[in-house]
C-alpha positions as CSV (number, residue, x, y, z in Angstrom):
1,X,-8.9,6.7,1.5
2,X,-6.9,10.1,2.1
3,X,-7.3,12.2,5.0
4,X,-10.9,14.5,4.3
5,X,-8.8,17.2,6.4
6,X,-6.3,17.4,3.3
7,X,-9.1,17.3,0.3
8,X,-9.0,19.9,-1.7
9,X,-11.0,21.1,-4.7
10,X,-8.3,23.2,-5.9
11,X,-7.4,19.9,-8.8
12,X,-10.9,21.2,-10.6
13,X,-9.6,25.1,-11.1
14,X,-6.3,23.9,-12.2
15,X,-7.7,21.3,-14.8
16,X,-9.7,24.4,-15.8
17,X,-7.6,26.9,-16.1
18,X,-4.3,24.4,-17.5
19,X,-6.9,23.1,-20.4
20,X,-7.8,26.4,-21.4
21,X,-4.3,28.2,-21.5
22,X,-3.3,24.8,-23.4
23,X,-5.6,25.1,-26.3
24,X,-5.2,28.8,-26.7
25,X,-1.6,28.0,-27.7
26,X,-2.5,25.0,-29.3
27,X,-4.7,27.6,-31.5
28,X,-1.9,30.3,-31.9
29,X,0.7,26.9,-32.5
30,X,-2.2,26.2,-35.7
31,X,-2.6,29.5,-36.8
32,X,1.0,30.4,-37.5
33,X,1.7,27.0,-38.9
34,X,-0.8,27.3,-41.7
35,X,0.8,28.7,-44.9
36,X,-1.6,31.5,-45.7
37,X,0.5,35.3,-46.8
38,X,-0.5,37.6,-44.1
39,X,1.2,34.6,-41.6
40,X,4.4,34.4,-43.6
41,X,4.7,37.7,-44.4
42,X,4.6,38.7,-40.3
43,X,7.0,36.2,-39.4
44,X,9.3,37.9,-42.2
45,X,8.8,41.2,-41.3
46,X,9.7,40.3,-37.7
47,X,13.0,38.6,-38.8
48,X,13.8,41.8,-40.8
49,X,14.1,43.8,-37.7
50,X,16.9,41.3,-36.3
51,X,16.5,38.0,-34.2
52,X,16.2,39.5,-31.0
53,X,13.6,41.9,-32.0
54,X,11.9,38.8,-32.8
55,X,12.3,36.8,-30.0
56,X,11.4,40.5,-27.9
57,X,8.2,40.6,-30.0
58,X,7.7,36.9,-29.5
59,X,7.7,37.0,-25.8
60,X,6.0,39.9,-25.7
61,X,3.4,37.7,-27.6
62,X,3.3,34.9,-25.2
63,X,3.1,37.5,-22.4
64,X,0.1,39.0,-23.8
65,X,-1.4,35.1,-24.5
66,X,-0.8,34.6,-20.5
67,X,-2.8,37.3,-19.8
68,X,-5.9,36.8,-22.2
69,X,-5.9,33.1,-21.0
70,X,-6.2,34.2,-17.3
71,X,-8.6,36.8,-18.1
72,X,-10.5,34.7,-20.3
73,X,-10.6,31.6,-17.6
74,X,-12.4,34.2,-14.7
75,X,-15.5,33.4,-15.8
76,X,-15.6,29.6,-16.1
77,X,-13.8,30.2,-12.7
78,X,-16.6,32.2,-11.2
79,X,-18.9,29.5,-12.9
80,X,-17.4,26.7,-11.6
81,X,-16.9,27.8,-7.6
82,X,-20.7,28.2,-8.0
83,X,-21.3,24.8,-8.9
84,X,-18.3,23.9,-6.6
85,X,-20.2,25.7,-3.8
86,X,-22.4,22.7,-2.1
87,X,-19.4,20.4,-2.4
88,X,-17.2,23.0,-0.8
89,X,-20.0,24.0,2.2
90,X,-20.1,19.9,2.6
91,X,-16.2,19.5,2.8
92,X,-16.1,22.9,5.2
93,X,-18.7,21.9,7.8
94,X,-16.8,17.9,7.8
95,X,-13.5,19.6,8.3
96,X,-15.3,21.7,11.5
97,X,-16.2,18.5,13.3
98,X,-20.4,19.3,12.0
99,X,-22.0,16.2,10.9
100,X,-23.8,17.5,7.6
101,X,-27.4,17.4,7.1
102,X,-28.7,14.9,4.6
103,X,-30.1,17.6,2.6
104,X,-26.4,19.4,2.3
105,X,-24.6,16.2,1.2
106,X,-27.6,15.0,-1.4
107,X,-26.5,18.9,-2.9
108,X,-22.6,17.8,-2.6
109,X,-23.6,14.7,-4.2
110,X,-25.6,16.0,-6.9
111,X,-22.9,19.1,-7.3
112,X,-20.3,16.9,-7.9
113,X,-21.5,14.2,-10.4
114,X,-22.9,16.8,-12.5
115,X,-20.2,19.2,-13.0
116,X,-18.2,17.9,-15.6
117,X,-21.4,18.0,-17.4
118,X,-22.5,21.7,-16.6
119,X,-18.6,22.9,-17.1
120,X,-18.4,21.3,-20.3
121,X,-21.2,23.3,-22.7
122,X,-20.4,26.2,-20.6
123,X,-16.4,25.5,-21.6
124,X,-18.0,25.3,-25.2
125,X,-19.4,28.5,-25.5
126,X,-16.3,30.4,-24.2
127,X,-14.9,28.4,-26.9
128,X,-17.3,30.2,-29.3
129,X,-17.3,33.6,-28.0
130,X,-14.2,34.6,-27.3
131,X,-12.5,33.8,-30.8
132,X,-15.1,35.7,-32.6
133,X,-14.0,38.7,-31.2
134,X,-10.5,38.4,-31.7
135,X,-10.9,37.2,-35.1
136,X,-13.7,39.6,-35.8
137,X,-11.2,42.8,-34.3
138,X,-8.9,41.4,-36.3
139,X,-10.6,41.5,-39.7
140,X,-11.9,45.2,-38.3
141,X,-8.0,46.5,-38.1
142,X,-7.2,44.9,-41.4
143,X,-5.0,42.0,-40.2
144,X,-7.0,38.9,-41.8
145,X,-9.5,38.6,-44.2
146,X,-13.1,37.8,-43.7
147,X,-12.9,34.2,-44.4
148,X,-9.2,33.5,-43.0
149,X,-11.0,34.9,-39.4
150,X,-14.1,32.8,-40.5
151,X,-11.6,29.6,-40.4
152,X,-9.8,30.2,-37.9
153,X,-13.3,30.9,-35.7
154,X,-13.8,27.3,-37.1
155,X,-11.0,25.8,-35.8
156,X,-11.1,27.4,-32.4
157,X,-14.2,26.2,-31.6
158,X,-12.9,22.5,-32.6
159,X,-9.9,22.5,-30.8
160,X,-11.9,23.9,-28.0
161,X,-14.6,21.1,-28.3
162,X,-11.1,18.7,-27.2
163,X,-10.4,21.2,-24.7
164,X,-13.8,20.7,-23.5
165,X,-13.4,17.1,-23.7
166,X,-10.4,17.0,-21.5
167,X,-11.5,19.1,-19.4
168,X,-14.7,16.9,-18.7
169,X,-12.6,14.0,-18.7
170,X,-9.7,15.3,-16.2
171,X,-12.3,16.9,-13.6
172,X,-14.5,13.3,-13.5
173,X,-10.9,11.6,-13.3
174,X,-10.4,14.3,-10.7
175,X,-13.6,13.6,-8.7
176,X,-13.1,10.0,-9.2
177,X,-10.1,9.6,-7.1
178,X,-10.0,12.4,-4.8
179,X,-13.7,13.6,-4.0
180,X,-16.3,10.6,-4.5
181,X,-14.4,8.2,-2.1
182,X,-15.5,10.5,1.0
183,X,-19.2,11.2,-0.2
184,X,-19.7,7.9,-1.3
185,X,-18.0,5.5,0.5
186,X,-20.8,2.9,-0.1
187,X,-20.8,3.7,-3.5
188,X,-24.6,3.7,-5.0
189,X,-23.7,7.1,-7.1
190,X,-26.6,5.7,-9.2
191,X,-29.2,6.2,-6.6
192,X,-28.8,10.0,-6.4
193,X,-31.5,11.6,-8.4
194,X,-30.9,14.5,-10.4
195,X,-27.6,14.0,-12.1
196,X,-26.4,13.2,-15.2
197,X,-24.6,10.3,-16.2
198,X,-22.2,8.9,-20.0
199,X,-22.4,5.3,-20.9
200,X,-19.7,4.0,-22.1
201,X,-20.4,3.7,-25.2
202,X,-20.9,7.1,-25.5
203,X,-17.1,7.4,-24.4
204,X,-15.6,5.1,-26.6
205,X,-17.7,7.2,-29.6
206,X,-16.4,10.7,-28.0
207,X,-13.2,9.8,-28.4
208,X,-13.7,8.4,-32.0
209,X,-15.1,12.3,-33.1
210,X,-12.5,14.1,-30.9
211,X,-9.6,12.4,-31.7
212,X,-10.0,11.4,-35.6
213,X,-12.6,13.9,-36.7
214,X,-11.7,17.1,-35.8
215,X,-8.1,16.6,-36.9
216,X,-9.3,15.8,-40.2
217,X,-12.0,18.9,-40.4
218,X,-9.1,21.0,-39.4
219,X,-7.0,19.8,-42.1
220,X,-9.7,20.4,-44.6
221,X,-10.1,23.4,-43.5
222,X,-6.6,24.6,-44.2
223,X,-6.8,22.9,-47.6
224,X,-9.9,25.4,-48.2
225,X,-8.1,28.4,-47.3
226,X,-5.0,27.7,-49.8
227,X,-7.9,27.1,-52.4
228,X,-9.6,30.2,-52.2
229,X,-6.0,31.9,-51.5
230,X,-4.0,29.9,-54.5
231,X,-5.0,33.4,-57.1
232,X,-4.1,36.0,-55.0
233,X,-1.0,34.9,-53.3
234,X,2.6,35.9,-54.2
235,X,3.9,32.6,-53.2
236,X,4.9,29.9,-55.3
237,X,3.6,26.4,-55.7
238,X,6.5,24.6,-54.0
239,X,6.8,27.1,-50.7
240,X,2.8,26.3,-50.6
241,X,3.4,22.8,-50.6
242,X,6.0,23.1,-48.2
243,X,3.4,24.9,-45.9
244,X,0.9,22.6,-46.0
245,X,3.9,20.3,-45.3
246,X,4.5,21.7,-42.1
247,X,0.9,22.1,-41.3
248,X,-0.1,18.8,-41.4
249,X,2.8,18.3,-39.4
250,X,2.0,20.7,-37.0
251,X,-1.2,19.4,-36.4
252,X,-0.6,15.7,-36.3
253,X,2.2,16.6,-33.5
254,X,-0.6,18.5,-31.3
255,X,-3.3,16.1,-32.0
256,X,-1.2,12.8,-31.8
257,X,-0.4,14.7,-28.0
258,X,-3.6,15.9,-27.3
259,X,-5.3,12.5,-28.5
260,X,-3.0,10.8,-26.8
261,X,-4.0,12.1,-23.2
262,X,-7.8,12.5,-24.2
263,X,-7.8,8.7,-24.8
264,X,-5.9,8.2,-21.6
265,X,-8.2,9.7,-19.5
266,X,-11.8,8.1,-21.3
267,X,-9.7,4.5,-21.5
268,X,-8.9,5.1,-17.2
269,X,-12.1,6.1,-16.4
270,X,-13.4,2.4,-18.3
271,X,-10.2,0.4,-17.3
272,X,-9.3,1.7,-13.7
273,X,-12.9,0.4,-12.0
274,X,-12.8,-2.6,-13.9
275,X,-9.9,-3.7,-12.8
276,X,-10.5,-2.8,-9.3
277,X,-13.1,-4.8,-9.7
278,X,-11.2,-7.9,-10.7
279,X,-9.0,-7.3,-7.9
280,X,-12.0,-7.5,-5.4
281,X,-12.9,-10.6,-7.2
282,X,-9.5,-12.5,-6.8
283,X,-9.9,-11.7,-3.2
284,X,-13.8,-12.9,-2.9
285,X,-12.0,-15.9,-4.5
286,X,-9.4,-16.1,-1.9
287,X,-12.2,-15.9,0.8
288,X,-12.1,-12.4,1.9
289,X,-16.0,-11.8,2.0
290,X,-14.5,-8.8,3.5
291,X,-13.3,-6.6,0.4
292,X,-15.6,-4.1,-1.3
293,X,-15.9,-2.8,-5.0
294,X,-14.9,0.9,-4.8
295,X,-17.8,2.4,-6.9
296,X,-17.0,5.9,-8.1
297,X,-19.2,6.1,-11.1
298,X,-22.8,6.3,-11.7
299,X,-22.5,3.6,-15.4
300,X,-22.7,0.4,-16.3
301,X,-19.8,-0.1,-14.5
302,X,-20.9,1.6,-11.6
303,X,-24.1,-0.2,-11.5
304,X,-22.1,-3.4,-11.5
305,X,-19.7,-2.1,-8.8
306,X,-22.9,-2.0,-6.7
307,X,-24.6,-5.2,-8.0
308,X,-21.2,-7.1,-7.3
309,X,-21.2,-5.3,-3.5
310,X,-24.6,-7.1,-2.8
311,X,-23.4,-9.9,-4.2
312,X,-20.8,-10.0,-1.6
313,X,-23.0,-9.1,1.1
314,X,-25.0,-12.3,0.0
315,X,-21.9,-14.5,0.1
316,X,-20.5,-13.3,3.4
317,X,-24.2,-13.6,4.7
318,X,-24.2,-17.4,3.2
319,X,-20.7,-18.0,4.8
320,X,-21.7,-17.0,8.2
321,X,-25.4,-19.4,7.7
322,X,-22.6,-22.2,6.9
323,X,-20.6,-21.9,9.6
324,X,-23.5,-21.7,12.1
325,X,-25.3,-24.2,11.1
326,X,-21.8,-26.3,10.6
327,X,-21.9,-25.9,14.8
328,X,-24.8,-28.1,14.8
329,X,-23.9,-30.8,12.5
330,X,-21.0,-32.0,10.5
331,X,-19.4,-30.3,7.8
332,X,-21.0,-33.4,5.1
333,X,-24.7,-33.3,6.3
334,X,-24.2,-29.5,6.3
335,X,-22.7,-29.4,2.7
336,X,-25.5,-32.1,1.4
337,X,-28.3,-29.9,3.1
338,X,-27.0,-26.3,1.8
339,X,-26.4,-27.7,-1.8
340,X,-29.8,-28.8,-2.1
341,X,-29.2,-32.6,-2.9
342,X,-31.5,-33.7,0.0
343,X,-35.4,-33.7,0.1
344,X,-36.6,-32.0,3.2
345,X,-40.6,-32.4,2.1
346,X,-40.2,-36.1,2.8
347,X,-38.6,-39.0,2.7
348,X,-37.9,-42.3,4.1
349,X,-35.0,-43.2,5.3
350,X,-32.9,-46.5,6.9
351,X,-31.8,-44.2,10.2
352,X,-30.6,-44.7,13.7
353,X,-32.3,-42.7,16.5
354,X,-30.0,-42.2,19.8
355,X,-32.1,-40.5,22.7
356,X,-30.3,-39.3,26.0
357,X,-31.8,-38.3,29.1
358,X,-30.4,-36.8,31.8
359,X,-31.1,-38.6,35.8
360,X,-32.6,-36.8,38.4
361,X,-32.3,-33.5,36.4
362,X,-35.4,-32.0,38.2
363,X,-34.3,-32.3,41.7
364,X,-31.1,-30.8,40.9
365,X,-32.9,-27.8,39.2
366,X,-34.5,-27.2,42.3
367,X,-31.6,-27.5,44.7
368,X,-28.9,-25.8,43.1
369,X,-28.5,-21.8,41.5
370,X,-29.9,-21.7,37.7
371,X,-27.1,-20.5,36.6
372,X,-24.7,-23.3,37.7
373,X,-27.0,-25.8,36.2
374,X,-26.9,-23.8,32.7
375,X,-24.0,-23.9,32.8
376,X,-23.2,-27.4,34.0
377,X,-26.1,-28.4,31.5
378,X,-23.9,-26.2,28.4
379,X,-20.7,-28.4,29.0
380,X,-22.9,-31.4,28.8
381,X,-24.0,-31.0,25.9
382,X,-20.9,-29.3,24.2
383,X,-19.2,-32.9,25.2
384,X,-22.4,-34.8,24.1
385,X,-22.1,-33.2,20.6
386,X,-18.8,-33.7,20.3
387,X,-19.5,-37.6,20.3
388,X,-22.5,-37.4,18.3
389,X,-20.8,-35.1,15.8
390,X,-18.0,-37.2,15.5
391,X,-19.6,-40.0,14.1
392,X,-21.4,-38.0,11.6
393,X,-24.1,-37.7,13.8
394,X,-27.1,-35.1,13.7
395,X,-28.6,-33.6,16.3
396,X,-32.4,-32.9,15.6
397,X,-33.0,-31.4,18.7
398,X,-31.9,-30.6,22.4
399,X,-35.4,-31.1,24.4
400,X,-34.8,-29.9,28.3
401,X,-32.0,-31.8,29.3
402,X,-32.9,-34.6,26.7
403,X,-30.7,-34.9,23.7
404,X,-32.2,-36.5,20.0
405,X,-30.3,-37.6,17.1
406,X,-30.1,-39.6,14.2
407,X,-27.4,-41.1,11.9
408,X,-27.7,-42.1,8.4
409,X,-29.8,-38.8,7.9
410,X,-30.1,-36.7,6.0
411,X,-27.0,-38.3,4.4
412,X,-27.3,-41.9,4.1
413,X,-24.7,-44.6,5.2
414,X,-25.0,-48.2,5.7
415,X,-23.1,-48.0,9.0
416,X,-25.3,-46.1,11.2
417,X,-25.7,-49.1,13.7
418,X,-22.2,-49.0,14.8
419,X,-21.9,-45.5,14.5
420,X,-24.8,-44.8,17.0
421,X,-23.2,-47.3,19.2
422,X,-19.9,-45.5,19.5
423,X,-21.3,-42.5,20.0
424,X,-23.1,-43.5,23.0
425,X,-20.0,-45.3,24.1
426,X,-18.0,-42.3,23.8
427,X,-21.0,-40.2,25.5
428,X,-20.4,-42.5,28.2
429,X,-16.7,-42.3,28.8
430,X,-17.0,-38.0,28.0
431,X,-19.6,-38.1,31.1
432,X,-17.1,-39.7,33.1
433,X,-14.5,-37.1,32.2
434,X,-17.0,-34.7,33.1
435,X,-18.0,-35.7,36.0
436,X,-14.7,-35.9,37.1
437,X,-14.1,-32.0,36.0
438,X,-17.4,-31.4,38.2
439,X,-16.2,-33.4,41.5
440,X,-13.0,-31.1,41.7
441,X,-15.6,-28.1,41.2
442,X,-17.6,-29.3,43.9
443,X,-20.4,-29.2,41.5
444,X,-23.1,-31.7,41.3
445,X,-22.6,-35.1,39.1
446,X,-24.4,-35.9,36.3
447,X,-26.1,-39.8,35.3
448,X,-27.6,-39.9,32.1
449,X,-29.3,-42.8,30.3
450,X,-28.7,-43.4,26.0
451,X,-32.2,-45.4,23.9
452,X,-30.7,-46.5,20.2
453,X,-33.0,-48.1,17.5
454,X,-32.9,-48.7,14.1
455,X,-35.3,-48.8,11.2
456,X,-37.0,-47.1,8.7
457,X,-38.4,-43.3,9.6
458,X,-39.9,-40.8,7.5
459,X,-37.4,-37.4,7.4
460,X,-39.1,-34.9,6.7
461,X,-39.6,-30.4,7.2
462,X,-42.1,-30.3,9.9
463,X,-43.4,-27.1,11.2
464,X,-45.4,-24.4,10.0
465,X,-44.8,-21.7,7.1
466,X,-42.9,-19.4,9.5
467,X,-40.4,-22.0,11.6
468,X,-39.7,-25.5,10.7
469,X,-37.6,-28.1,11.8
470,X,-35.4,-31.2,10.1
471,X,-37.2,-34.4,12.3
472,X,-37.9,-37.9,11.9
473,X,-41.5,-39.1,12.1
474,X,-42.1,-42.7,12.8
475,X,-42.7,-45.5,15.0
476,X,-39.0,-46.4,15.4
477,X,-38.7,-43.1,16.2
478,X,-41.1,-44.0,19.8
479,X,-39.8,-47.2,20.2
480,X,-35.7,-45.1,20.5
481,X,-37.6,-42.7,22.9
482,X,-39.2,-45.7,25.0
483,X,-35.8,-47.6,25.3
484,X,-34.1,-44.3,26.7
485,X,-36.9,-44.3,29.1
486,X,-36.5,-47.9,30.1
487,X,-32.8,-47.0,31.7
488,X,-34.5,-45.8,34.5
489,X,-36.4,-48.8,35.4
490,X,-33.4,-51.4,34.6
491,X,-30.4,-48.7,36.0
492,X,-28.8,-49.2,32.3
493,X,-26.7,-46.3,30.7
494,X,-27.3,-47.6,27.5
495,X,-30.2,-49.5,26.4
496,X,-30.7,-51.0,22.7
497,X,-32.6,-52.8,20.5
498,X,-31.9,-56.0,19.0
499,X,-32.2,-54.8,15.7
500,X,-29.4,-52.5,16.6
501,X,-27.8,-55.2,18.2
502,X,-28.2,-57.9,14.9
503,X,-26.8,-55.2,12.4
504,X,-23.8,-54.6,14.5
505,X,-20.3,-56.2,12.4
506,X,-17.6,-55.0,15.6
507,X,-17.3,-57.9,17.8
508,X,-15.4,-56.1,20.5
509,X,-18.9,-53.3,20.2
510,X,-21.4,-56.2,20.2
511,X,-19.3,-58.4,23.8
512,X,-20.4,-54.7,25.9
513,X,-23.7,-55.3,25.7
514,X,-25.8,-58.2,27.6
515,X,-29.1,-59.6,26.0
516,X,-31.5,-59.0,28.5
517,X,-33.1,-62.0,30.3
518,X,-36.5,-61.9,28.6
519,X,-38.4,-59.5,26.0
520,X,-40.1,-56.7,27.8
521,X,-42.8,-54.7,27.2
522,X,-43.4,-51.0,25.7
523,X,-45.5,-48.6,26.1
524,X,-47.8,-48.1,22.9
525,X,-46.5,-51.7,21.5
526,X,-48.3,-54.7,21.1
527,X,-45.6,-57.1,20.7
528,X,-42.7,-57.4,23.2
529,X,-39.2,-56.3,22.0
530,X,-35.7,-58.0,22.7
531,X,-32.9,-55.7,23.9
532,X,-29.4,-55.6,25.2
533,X,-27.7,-53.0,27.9
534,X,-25.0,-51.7,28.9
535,X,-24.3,-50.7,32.7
């Protein structure tokens, strides 16, 4: 976006003044090209007097044409620095430093989408007005004929209807690309009530009317005039032919221009925010949720300029969920969960549940700052879910200073024995690490104890409406709890179950751990349960 200290609405005076001057030669171009007697016979009586009595009167001519168009354009000047006005008090209070109040910019807003549509019918009926005079003055002097001035009237107000066209055309171009960037730099120009707006249908048909149409009309017209003039004029059959000749070639030479640059500004204002569009999509593609749609029309396109904007919003929004939630578990059971392919109202599962617990946790609370133990407690568990993590472990929760996982859910795999088992093995060797780091620091060291168990669990959404959490619900889910509590009593780091222990295939896993010497009782269990431990 330029500098707002160098915009300046000097583009929509030119574009109104240069259009107008334009078609009043384009008009005088027409009328001396078509083959009617009083034309010819001018030119001829101007050549009589010598060629540079001609090319005196001639410039003389186009001196005279400067000054009518200049005279002619102070009205749709004074007209359009009205309508400029808000836009202008905006851009003058910006420049001062003043932070405009919402009421001034709506104005600016509303000023400046709705000008090309106010100048345009007022463009039109300069278009009507002012050639009736002159033609009428002329017919009252005895230059033209009644219905020669009632033609060309005709044709003025045609080739004014393109003027008006380009001029509509060339200021929205105008405001596109030099204005609407600093009042909307979020785009939504179709919130802003009040102002009109051209689908672009309606485009593609204007230019249809403009560009075919009126060429043809004026054409037609010519033809009329050498019909009703064919009795009465002195000139012969062939020089009339070779007029109409010229003519038509006159006028596809102005119109084939004037066309041309009418359909390059309507096929712009379609093409130039579609493909800034595409270009915002090849970089969404690329992964830069950070590029934005520059909306500077209120039309369809507009409208999708903004709908694609949210769109982004709602990607980059999505992108940054993913890579949270990616910090609590691995990229796969994050994928599985965001894509929908797992069940959270339910569902059973063959899971094993790992349960640490840190020793003696309490006392150090009590004896030591609160903010060394957060922080001592934050690198535990940053190295504690690094191990769990790395064997595609989830961790459903961080309870206190008590740590509970699961693996083989929410994405299934028939490993999850040995997996929990390395993890707690590589908790155990991350602690020592750790504690190492902490002796040097003079901070306190940390024990822990690791419960694993394996079995079927029912995974499962539990929580209310408002706040839920991804948990297992089960009694293998106790029984993992109870063995983490049973380190205490037997000064194990790792405690688990024989299940755990039968499903293991790693021989060098399965020689670390020692049955112990009988089954022992749990808490809330009937039956005693076999386990093996790890000092």
């Amino acid at each position: 976006m330029k500098d707002i200290r160098k915009t300046s609405l000097a583009g929509f005076y030119l574009i109104g003044i240069g259009a107008t001057f334009v078609g009043i030669i384009v008009i005088m171009i027409m009328n001396l090209a078509t083959p009617v007697e009083f034309t010819i016979q001018q030119i001829k009586s101007l050549q009589q007097h010598g060629d540079v009595f001609f090319v005196k009167i001639a410039t003389q001519r186009f001196s005279v044409l400067c000054v009518v168009a200049v005279l002619s354009s102070l009205p749709f000047i004074l007209i359009l620095r009205k309508v400029l006005k808000p836009v202008s008090g905006y851009f003058e209070q910006v420049k001062s430093g003043i932070q405009p109040s919402n009421k001034i910019k709506l104005k600016a807003k509303q000023s400046l989408i709705n000008l090309p549509f106010i100048m345009v019918p007022v463009n039109i009926v300069f278009w009507i007005i002012i050639p009736s005079i002159v033609f009428t003055v002329a017919v009252l002097v005895g230059i033209i004929d009644s219905l020669t001035a009632v033609i060309f009237s005709i044709r003025s107000m045609m080739v004014g209807m393109i003027s008006s066209a380009i001029i509509f055309f060339a200021m929205e171009s105008f405001a596109r690309h030099r204005i609407v960037p600093h009042l909307f730099p979020n785009g939504l120009l179709v919130n802003v009530e009040n102002t009109a707006k051209l689908s672009i249908s309606k485009r593609i048909r204007a230019f249809y009317r403009l560009g075919s149409l009126i060429p043809l009309v004026n054409i037609v017209l010519t033809l009329l005039i050498l019909y009703w003039q064919v009795d009465s004029s002195a000139i012969t059959a062939k020089e009339y032919g070779k007029g109409v000749l010229i003519f038509s070639i006159v006028v596809f030479i102005l119109f084939f221009v004037g066309s041309g640059f009418l359909n390059r500004l309507i096929s712009r204002s379609i093409s130039d925010p579609l493909n800034q569009m595409l270009f915002t999509m090849k970089e969404i593609k690329n992964g830069n949720y950070d590029a934005r749609v520059e909306v500077i029309c209120n039309d369809e396109i507009g409208s999708l300029g903004d709908a694609t904007n949210d769109m982004i919003l709602g990607l980059k929004e999505k992108e940054l969920i993913t890579e949270a939630f990616g910090k609590y578990v691995t990229p796969e059971v994050r994928d599985e969960i965001i894509s929908g392919r797992i069940p959270l109202d339910g569902e059973i599962k063959q899971v094993s549940i790992l349960f640490s617990d840190l020793r003696d946790f309490t006392r150090m609370t009590e004896t030591h700052d609160p903010k060394l133990v957060v922080k001592i407690l934050n690198q535990y568990f940053e190295k504690m879910s690094q191990a769990i993590s790395g064997q595609s472990g989830l961790i459903l929760q961080f309870i206190g200073d008590e740590i509970y996982a699961v693996f083989g859910a929410p994405v299934s795999c028939h490993d999850h024995h040995e997996r929990a088992l390395a993890a707690a093995l590589d908790m155990k060797e991350r602690l020592a690490l750790l504690n190492g780091s902490f002796k040097q620091k003079g901070w306190p060291l940390l024990k822990h104890g690791i419960g694993i168990h394996s079995g079927e669990a029912v995974a499962a959404n539990i929580g209310s409406q408002d706040r839920a959490s991804y948990l297992l619900v089960g009694d293998n889910v106790n029984l993992a709890s109870r063995l983490q509590s049973l380190t205490k009593e037997l000064g194990a780091q790792i405690i688990i179950s024989s299940v755990t222990y039968d499903h293991l295939q790693t021989e060098s896993i399965k020689a670390i751990f020692q049955k112990y010497a009988e089954p022992v009782s749990i808490r809330g269990r009937s039956r005693k349960v076999d386990i093996y431990l790890n000092m």
